[in-house]
C-alpha positions in Angstrom: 23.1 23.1 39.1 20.2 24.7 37.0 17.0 23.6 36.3 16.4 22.2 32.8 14.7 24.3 30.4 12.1 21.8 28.7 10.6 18.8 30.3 12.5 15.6 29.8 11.6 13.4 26.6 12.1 10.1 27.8 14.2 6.9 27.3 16.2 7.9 24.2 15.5 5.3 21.4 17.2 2.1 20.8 18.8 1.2 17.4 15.9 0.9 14.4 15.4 -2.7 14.5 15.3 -4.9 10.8 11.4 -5.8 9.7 12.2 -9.6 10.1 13.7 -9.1 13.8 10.7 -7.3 15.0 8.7 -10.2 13.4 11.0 -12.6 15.7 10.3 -10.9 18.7 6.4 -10.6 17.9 6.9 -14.4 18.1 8.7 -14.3 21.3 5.6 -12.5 22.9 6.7 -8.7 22.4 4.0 -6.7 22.6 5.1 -3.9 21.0 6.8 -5.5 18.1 4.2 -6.3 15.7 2.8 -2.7 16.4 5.7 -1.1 15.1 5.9 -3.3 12.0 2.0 -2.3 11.4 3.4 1.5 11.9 6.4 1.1 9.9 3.8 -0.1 7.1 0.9 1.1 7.0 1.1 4.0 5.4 2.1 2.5 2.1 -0.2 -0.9 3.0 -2.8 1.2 3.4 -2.7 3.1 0.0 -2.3 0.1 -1.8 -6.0 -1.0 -0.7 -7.3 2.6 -0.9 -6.0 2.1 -4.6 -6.9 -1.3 -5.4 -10.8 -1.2 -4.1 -11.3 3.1 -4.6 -13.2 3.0 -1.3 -11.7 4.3 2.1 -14.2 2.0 4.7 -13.7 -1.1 1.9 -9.5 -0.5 2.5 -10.0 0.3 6.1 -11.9 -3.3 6.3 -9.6 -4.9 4.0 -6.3 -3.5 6.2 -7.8 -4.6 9.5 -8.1 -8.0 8.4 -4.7 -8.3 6.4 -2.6 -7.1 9.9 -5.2 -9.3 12.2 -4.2 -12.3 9.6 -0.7 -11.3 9.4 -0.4 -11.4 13.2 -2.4 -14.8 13.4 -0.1 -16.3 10.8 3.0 -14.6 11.9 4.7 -18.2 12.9 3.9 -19.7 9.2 5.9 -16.8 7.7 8.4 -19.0 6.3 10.8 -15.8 4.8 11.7 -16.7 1.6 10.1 -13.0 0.7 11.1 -9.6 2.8 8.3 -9.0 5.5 7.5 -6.1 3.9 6.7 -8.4 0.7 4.8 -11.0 3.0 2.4 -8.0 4.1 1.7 -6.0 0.7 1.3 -10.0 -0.1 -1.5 -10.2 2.3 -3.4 -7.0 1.7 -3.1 -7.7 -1.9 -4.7 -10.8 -1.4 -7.0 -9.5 0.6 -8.4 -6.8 -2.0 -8.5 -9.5 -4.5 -10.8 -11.9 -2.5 -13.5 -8.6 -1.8 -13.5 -7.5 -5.7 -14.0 -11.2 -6.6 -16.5 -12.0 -4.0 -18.2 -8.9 -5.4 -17.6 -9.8 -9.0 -18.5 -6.2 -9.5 -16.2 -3.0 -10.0 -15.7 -0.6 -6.9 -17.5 1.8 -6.3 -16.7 5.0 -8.4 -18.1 7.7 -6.4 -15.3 7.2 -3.6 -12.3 10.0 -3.4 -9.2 9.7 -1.4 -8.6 12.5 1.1 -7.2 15.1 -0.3 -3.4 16.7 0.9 -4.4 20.4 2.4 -0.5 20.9 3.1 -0.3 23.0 0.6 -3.1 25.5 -0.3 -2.0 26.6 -3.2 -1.3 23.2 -5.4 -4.7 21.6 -3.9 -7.3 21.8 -6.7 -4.6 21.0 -9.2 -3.2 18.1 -7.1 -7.0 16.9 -6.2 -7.9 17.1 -10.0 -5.2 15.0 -10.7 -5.4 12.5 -7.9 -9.2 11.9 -9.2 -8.3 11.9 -12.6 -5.7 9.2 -11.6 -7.9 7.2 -9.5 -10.9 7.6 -12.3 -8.3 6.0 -14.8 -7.1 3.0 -12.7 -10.8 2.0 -12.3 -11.1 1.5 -15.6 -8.3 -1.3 -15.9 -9.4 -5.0 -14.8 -8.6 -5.5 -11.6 -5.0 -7.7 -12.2 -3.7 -4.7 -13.8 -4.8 -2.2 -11.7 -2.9 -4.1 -8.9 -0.3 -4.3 -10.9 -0.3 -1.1 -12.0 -0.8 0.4 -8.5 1.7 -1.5 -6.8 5.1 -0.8 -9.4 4.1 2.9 -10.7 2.1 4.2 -8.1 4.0 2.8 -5.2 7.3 2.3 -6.7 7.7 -1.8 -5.9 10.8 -3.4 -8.2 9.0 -5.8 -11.0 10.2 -8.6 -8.7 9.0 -7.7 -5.3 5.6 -7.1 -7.2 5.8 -10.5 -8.4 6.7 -11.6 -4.9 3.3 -10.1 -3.2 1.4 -11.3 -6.1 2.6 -15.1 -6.6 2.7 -14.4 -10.3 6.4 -14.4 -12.3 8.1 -10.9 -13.0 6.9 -11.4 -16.5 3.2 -11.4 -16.3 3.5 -8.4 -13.7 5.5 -6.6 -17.0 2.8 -7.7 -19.6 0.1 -7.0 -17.1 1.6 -3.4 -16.4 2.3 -2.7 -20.2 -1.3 -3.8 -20.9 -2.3 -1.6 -18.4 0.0 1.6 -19.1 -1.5 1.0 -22.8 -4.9 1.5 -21.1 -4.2 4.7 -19.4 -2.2 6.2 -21.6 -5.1 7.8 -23.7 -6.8 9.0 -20.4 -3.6 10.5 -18.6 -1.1 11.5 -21.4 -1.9 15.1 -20.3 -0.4 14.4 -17.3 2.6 13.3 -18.7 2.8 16.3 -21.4 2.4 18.8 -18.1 5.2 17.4 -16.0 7.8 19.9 -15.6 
């Protein structure tokens, strides 16, 4: 019998568990549960704050107290909404109570990281991230998170309406409102799309 040729990888993974049953076994004391969920996330958790409040350590603050309340209030998740919707519901909420407690705009002078996967397309891809980010400063903050959450993160009208409480209608009006906003400031966008 030969010797393998690369070192062995480990337990092969188990079958991708659904969002609610890792919730249910978070509640039945799995460790690891509620760690995956938070991976599974947090990308797309975690751009939603970035783009909400426009600063990185006011997201990073925000995120860290959405999953710590999330995992706290895991047992009250009643699921009449998809986990996924009860979390972008919390982070949401979240953002919403630092801008009001503020009762100022974010900070403009904060960038998001910029992508160096591909050399050649960074300054045009950082130019437009800024220009984008720039723009969705400028729209009060109900349509900015409306705005953020169906265009720039691709959420259905009614899941939107789900994380925010608010019926599928006003998220429309608030994103039509808010489209009407940016569409001065990045219609050049639009016109350069291949």
């Amino acid at each position: 019998m030969s010797a393998p040729t690369s070192p062995p990888r480990g337990p092969a993974p188990g079958p991708v568990r659904a969002d609610q049953e890792l919730l249910d076994a978070h509640l039945a004391g799995e460790r690891a549960a509620f760690d995956e969920l938070v991976r599974r996330h947090g990308d797309r958790l975690w751009s939603v704050a970035l783009r909400i409040l426009r600063d990185p350590e006011d997201a990073k603050d925000v995120l860290q107290e959405a999953v710590v309340s999330a995992y706290r209030g895991a047992a009250r998740f009643r699921g009449d909404a998809s986990v996924s919707t009860w979390l972008h519901r919390i982070v949401v909420n979240k953002c919403l109570d630092l801008v009001r407690s503020r009762r100022v705009r974010p900070p403009a002078a904060a960038r998001p990281a910029a992508d160096l996967a591909d050399p050649r397309d960074l300054a045009a891809g950082l130019v437009t991230r800024i220009t984008v980010t720039d723009a969705l400063a400028l729209l009060p903050v109900e349509q900015r998170v409306a705005v953020v959450l169906v265009d720039v993160q691709g959420c259905p009208v009614a899941e939107a309406a789900e994380i925010l409480g608010i019926p599928a209608g006003t998220v429309k009006s608030r994103c039509a409102r808010g489209r009407r906003r940016l569409a001065p400031i990045l219609g050049h966008l639009w016109e350069e799309a291949p």
